[in-house]
C-alpha positions as CSV (number, residue, x, y, z in Angstrom):
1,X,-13.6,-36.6,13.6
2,X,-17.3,-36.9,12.8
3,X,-18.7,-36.4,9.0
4,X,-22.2,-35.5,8.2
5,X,-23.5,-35.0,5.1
6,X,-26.8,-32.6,5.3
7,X,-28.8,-31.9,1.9
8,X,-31.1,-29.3,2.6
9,X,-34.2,-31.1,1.0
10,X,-36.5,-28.2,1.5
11,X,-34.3,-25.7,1.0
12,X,-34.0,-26.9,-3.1
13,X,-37.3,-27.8,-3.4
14,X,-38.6,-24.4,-2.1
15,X,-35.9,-22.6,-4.4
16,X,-36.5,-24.8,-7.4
17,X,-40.2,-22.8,-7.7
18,X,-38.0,-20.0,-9.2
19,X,-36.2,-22.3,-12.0
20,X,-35.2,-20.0,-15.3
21,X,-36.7,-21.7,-18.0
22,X,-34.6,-19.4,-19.8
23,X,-31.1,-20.6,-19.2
24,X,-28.9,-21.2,-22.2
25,X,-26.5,-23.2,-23.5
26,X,-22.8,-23.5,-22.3
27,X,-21.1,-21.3,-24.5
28,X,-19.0,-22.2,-27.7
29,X,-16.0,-20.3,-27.9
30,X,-13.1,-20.1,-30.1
31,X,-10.5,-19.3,-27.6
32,X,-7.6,-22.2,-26.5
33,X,-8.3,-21.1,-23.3
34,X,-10.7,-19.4,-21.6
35,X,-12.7,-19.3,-18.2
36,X,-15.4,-17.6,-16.1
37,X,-15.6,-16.7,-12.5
38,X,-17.5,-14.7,-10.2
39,X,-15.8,-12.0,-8.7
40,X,-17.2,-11.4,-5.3
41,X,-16.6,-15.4,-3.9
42,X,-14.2,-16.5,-6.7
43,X,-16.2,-19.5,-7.9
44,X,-15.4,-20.6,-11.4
45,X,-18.8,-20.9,-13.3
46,X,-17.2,-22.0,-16.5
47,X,-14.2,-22.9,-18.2
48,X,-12.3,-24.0,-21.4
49,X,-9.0,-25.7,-21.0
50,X,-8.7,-22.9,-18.0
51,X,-5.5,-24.2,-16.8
52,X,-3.8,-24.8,-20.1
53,X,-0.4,-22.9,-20.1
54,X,-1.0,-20.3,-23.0
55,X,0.7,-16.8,-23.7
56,X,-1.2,-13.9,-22.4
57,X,0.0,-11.1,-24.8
58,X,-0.6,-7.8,-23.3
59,X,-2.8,-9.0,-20.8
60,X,0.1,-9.4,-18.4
61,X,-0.2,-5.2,-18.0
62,X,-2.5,-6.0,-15.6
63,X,-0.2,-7.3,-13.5
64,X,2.0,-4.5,-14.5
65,X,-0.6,-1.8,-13.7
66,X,-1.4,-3.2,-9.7
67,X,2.4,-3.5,-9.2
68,X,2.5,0.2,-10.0
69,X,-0.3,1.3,-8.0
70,X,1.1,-0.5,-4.7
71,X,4.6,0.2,-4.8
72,X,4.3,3.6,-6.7
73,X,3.8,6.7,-6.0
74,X,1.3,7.8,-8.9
75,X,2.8,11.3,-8.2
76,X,6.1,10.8,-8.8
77,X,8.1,12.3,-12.0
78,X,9.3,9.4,-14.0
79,X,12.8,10.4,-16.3
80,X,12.8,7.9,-19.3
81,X,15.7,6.1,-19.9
82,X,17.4,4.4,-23.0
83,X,15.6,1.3,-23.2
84,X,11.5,2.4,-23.1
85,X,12.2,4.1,-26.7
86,X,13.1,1.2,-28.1
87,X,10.4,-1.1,-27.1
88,X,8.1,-1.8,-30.3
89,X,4.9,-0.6,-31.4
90,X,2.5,-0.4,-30.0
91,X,3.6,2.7,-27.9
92,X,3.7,6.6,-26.9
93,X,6.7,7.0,-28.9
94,X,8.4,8.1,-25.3
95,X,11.7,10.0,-25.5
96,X,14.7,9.9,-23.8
97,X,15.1,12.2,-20.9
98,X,11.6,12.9,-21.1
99,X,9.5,12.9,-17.7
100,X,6.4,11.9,-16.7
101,X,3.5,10.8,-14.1
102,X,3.8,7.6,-13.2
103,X,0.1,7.5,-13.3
104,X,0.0,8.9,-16.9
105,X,2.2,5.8,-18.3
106,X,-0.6,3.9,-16.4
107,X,-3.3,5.5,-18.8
108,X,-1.4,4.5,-21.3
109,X,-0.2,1.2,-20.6
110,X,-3.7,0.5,-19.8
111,X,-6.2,2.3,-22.5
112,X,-4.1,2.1,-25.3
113,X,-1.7,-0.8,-24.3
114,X,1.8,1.1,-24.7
115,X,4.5,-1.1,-25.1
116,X,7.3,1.4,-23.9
117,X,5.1,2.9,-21.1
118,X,5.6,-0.8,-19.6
119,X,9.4,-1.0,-19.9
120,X,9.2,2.8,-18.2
121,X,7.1,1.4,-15.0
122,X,9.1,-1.5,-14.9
123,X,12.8,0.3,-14.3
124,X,10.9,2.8,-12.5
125,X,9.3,0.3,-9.9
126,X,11.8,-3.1,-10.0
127,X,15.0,-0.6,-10.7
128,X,15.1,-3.0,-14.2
129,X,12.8,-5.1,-16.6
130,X,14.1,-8.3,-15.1
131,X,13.6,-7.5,-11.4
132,X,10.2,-6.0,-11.7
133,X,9.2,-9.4,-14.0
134,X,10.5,-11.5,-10.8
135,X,8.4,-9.2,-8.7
136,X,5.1,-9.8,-11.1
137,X,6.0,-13.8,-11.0
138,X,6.2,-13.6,-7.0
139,X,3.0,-11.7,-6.4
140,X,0.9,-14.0,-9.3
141,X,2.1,-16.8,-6.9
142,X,1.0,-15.1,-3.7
143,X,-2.5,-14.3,-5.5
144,X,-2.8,-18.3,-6.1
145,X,-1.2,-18.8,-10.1
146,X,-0.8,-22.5,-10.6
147,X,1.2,-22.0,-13.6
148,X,2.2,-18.3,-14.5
149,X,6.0,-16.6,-15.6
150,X,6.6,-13.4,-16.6
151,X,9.0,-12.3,-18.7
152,X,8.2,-9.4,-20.3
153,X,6.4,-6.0,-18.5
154,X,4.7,-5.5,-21.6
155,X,3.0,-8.8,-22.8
156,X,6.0,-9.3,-25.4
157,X,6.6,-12.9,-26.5
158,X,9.3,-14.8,-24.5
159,X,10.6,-18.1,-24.5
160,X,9.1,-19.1,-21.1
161,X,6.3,-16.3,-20.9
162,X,3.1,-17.4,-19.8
163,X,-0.1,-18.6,-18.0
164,X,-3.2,-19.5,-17.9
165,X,-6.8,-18.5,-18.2
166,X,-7.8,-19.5,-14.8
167,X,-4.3,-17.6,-13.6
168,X,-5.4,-14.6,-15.5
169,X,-8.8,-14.5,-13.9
170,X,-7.3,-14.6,-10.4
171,X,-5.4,-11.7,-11.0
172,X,-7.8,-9.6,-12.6
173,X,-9.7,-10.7,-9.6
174,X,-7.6,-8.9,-7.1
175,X,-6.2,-6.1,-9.5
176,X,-10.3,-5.3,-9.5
177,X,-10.8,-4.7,-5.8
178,X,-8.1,-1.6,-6.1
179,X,-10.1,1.2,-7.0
180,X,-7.4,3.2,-8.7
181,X,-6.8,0.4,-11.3
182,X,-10.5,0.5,-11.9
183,X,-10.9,4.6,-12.4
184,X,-7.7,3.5,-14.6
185,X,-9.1,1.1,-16.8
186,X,-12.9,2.5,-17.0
187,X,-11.2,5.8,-18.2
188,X,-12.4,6.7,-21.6
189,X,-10.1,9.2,-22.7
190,X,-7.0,11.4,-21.4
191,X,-5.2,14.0,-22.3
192,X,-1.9,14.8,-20.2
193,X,1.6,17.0,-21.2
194,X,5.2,15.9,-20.6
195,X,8.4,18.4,-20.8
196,X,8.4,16.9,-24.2
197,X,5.1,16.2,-25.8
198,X,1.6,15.9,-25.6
199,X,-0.2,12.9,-25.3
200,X,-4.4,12.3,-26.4
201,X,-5.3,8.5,-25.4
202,X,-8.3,6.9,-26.1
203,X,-9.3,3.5,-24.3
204,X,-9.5,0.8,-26.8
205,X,-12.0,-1.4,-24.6
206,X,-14.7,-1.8,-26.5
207,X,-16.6,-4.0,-24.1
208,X,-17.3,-0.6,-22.3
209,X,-19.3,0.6,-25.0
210,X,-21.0,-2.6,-26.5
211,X,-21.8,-4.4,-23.3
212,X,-23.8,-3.7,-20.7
213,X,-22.2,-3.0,-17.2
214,X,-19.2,-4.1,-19.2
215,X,-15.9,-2.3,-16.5
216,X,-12.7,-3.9,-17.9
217,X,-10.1,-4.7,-18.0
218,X,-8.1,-5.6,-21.2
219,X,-6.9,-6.6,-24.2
220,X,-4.0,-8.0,-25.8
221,X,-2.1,-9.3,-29.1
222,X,1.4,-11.2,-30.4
223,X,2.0,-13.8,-33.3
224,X,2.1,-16.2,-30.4
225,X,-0.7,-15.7,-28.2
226,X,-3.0,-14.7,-30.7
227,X,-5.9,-12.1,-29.5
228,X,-6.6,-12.2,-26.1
229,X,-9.2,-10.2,-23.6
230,X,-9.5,-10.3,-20.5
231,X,-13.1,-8.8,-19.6
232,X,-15.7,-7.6,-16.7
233,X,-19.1,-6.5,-16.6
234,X,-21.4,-5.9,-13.5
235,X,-24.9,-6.1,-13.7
236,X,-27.1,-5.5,-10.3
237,X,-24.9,-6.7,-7.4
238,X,-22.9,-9.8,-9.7
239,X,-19.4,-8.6,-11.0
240,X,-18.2,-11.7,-13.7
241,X,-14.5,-11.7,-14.4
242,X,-14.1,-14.1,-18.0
243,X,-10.9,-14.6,-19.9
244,X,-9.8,-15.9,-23.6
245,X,-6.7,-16.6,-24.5
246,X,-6.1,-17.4,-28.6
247,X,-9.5,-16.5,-29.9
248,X,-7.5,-16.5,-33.2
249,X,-5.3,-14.5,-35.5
250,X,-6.0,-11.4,-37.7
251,X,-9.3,-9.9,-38.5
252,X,-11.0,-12.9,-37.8
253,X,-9.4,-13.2,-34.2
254,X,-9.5,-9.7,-33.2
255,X,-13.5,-10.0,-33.6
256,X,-13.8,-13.5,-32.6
257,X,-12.0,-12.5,-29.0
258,X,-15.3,-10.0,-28.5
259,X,-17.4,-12.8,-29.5
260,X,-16.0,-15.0,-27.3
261,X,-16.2,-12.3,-24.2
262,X,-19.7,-11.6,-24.8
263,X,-20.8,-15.3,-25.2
264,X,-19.4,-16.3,-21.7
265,X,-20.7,-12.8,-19.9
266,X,-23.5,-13.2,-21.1
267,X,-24.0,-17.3,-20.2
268,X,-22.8,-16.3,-16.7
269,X,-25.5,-13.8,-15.9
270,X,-28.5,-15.6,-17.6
271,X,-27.8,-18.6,-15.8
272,X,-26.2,-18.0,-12.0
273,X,-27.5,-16.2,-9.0
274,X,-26.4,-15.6,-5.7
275,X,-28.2,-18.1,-3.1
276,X,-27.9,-18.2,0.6
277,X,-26.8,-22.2,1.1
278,X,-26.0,-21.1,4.8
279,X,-26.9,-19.1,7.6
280,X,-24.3,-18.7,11.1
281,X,-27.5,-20.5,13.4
282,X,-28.1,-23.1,10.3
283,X,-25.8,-24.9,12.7
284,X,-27.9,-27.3,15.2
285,X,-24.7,-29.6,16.6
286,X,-22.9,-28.8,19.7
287,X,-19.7,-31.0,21.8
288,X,-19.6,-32.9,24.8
289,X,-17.3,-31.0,27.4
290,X,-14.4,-33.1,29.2
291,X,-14.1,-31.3,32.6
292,X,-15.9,-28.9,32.0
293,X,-18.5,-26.5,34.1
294,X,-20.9,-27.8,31.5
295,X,-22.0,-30.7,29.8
296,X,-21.9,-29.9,26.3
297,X,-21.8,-26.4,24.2
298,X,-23.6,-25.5,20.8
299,X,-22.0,-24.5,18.0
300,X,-22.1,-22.4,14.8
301,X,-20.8,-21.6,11.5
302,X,-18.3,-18.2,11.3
303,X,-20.7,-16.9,8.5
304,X,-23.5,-17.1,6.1
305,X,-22.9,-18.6,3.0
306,X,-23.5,-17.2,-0.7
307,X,-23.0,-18.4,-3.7
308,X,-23.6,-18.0,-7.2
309,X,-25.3,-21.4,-8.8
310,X,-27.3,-21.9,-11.5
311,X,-30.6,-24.0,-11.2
312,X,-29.0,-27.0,-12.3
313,X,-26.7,-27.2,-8.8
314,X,-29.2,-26.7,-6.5
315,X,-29.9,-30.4,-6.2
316,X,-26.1,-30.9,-6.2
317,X,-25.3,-29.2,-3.2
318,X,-23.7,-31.3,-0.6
319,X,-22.8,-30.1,3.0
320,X,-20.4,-31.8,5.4
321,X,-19.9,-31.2,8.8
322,X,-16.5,-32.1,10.7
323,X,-15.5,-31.3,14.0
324,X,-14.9,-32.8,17.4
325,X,-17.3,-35.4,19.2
326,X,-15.8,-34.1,22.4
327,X,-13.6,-32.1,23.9
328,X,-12.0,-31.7,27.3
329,X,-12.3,-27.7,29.0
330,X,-11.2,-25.6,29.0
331,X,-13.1,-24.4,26.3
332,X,-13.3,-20.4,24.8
333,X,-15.9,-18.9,23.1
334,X,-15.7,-18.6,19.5
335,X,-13.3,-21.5,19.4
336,X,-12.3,-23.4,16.5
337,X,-13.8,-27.1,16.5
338,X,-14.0,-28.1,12.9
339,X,-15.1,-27.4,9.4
340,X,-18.2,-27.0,7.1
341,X,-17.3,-28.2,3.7
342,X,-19.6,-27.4,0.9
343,X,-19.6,-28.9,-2.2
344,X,-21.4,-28.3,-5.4
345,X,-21.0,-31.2,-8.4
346,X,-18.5,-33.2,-5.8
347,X,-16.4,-30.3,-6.3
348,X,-15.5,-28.3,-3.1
349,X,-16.3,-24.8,-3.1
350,X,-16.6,-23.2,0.2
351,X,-15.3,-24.1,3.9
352,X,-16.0,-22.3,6.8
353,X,-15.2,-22.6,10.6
354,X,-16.9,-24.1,13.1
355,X,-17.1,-22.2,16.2
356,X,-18.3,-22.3,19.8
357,X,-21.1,-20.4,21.3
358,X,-19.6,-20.0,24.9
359,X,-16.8,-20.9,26.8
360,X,-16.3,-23.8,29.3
361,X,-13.8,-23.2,32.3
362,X,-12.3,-26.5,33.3
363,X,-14.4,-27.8,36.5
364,X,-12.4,-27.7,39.9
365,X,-11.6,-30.5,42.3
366,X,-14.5,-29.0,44.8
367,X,-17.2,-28.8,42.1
368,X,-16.3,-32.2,40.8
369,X,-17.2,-33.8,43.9
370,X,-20.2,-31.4,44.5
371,X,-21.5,-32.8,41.2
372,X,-20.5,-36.8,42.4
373,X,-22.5,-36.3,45.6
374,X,-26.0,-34.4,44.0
375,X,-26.2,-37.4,41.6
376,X,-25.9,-39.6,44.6
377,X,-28.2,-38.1,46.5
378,X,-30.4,-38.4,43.3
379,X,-29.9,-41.9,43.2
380,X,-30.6,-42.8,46.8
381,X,-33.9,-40.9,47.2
């Protein structure tokens, strides 16, 4: 394999004439954990402890809510059982016998954070609590959780029920690019009848009022996890996902856990901005062909490449190349022949394909010797 490693020199110094000389500080936040990321690439631009293993109080709905939505029918008439009346406050005091949209327990798992409306989702979706928790487990894992277990439907304390900030963001991630969960969770207020009761919700989101292009998602509390929020706010064409976990107890903890949201949102879109560190024809390499009908073929990257950096990484951006010296035909276009690494603080952030620009068929015995004899014939003149 053969390594390069480009800095595009001009490419900084001609995007350094735009440096913010308004960029702030990191931010200082109470939470154990906490992390920011950038929802269209999935870069983490910041964290705290990110990948400490924390509880998540009623954060885990989220994961509740997307399982729903895919496997669901929002349509469908859900008959509450024994066990959703039992679950503790807070909840939609749900009765036995009583039915309901599944989408409606979704407003309410989701704007007011219904304890009971979780446990109802859960046997309606898994067929019981424990099932539908192994399901929520499976898919965090599929998603990319390093170190996630749930327990509970609802965000409930458990022995073993947890994750992480950095988890928590991953899943908001994909939970975001479902357009039901967002109508969902940007939903200000409801009102909906069962064959029982009716039901007024208001969503208790208040980074949808007091931030701008604040979207999501949501909040959570137990003695053990302490106030949590998971949070997202869009402002032009940048959607930033952050999380904090234990931003404290009581009064103190229930504001600091806005604080906290506000301080890392708001560091993420004063300081980042999406830059092009590669175009598809930035790629000026190309192969030797091994019995081919050609000599050699160029190459190029299988797409452009955006990120969001800040003005302090643009002189820290380091591209590799790796692919093949040579390669014997025949060869296809768009082919796979190595890699593009791109790493920002030595940390690897993007990789992208290598491709080939046209094909090489493998060179026949008669055009092999047609070749042998021209070259002769060169050399004799």
């Amino acid at each position: 394999m053969k390594k390069f490693s480009l800095f595009f020199l001009v490419f900084f110094i001609a995007i350094n004439f735009n440096i913010n000389v308004f960029a702030s500080d990191e931010p200082k936040v109470e939470a154990k954990g906490s992390i920011l990321i950038d929802y269209n690439t999935g870069r983490v631009l910041w964290g705290k402890e990110e990948n400490m293993p924390l509880a998540m109080a009623s954060t885990t709905k989220i994961m509740t809510a997307i399982l729903a939505i895919e496997n669901g029918n929002l349509e469908d008439i859900v008959k509450i059982g024994k066990n959703p009346p039992k679950a503790p406050p807070v909840k939609m005091k749900l009765k036995v016998n009583e039915e309901i949209r599944l989408k409606d327990l979704l407003y309410a798992l989701m704007l007011e954070s219904a304890n009971d409306s979780a446990v109802a989702i859960a046997e309606h979706i898994g067929g019981s609590v424990e099932n539908f928790c192994n399901m929520m487990t499976q898919k965090a894992k599929e998603l990319g959780a390093k170190d996630t277990v749930f327990q509970t439907p609802n965000g409930l304390d458990g022995e073993n029920h947890h994750s992480t900030a950095y988890d928590m963001a991953i899943i908001a991630r994909y939970a975001l690019s479902n357009n039901t969960f967002k109508d969902i969770i940007n939903t200000k207020n409801v009102s909906f009848k069962t064959n029982l009761s009716s039901y007024n919700l208001v969503n208790k989101n208040r980074l949808l009022s007091e931030f701008s292009g604040g979207n999501g998602v949501k909040t959570g509390y137990t003695g053990k996890a302490g106030h949590c929020f998971v949070g997202s706010a869009t402002r032009d064409d940048m959607t930033l996902i952050s999380v904090v976990l234990g931003s404290g107890w009581g009064d103190k903890g229930k504001a600091q856990k806005w604080i906290d949201t506000k301080a890392i949102l708001n560091y993420g879109f004063e300081n980042f901005k999406y830059e092009k560190i590669l175009s598809k024809e930035d790629c000026k390499e190309s192969i030797k062909v091994i019995k081919g009908d050609k000599e050699s073929i160029a190459l190029y990257f299988e797409e452009d490449v955006i990120l969001p950096i800040s003005d302090e990484e643009k002189d820290k951006i380091d591209i590799k190349l790796e692919y093949q010296e040579n390669i014997e035909a025949p060869i296809y276009k768009n082919q796979k022949v190595g890699v593009c690494k791109i790493y920002i603080n030595d940390k690897l952030e993007k990789e992208i394909n290598i491709l080939t620009k046209e094909q090489s068929s493998k060179q026949t015995f008669k055009a092999y010797m047609d070749k042998i004899l021209k070259n002769w014939a060169n050399i004799i003149k």
